[in-house]
C-alpha positions in Angstrom: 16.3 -15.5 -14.8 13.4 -13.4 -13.7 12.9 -12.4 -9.9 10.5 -10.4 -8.0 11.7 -7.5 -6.6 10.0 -4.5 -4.9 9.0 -2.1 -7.2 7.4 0.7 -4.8 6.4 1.5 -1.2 4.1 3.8 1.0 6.1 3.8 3.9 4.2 4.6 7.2 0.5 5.3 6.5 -2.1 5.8 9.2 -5.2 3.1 8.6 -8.0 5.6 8.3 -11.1 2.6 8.4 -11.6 -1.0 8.3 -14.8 -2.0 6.6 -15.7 -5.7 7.8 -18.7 -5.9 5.2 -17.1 -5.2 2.1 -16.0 -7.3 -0.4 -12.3 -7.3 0.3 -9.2 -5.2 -0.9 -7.7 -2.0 0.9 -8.8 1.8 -0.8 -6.0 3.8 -0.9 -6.0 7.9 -1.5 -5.3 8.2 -5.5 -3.0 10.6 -4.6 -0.5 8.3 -2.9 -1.0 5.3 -5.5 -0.3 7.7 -8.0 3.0 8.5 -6.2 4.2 5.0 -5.6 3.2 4.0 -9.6 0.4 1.4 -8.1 -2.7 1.2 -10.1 -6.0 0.3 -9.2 -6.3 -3.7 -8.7 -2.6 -4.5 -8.4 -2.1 -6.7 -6.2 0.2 -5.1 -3.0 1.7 -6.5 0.1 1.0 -4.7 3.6 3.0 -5.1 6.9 1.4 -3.5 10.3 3.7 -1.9 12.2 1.9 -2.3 15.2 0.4 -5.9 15.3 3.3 -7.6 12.9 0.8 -8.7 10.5 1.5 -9.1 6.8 -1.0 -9.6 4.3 -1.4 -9.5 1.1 -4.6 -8.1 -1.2 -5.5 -5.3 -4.3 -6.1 -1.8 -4.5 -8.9 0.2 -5.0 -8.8 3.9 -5.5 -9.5 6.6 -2.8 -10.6 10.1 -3.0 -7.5 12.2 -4.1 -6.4 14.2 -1.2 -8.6 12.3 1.1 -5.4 10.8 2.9 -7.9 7.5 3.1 -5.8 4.3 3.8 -9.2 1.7 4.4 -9.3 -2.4 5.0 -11.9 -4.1 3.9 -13.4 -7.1 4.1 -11.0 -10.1 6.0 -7.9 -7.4 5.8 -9.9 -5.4 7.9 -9.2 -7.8 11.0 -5.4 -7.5 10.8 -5.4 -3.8 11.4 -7.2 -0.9 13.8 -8.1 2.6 12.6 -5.0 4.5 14.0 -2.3 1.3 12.9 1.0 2.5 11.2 0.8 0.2 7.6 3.9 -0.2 5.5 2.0 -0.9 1.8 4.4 -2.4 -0.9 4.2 -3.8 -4.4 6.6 -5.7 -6.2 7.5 -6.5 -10.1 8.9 -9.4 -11.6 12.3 -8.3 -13.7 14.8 -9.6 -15.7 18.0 -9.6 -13.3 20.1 -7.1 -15.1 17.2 -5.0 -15.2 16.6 -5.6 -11.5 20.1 -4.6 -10.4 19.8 -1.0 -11.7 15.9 -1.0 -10.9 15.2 2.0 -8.0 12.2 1.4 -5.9 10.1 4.1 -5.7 9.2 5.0 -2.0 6.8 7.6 -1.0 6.9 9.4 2.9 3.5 10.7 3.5 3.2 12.8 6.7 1.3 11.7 10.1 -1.9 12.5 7.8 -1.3 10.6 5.0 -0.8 13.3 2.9 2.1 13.5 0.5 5.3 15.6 1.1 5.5 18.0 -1.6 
């Protein structure tokens, strides 16, 4: 049997913009997609710690070291600049594999920089 399980999360990042006239996804800083093992266009879920709002839509890559966590397009109505966003991606595994898989989950500070 395969499942989906999470594979990686950016716990607790500050959304820098929301760009209404854009043609959808969220940018994220390469530095943190690097961390969490997300590549550009994967498809990730997001949670809004301060509306409740959970979405779902791909990644595009941000300026390393920018700390830039940006909506665009429709996602950009779910969230304010300032909002506390859980980001997560998932992976579909066999469920042996699953059972021993470990999540990788990345803490960036109140600036969305990483933790070194």
């Amino acid at each position: 049997m395969i499942i989906e399980i999470l594979k990686s999360k950016i716990h607790r990042v500050k959304v820098t913009q929301a760009e209404l006239n854009y043609v959808g996804s969220i940018t994220i800083d390469e530095d943190l997609i690097d961390a969490a093992n997300i590549i550009p266009n994967e498809k990730v879920q997001i949670v809004n710690n301060n509306n409740g709002a959970r979405f779902e839509t791909y990644v595009i890559k941000g300026e390393r070291g920018s700390g830039t966590v940006c909506l665009n397009g429709a996602t950009a109505r779910l969230a304010q600049v300032g909002d506390i966003v859980i980001i997560m991606s998932y992976a579909y595994m066999e469920t042996e594999e699953a059972r021993a898989y470990e999540p990788i989950l990345v803490f960036p500070d109140a600036d969305n920089k990483l933790i070194r």
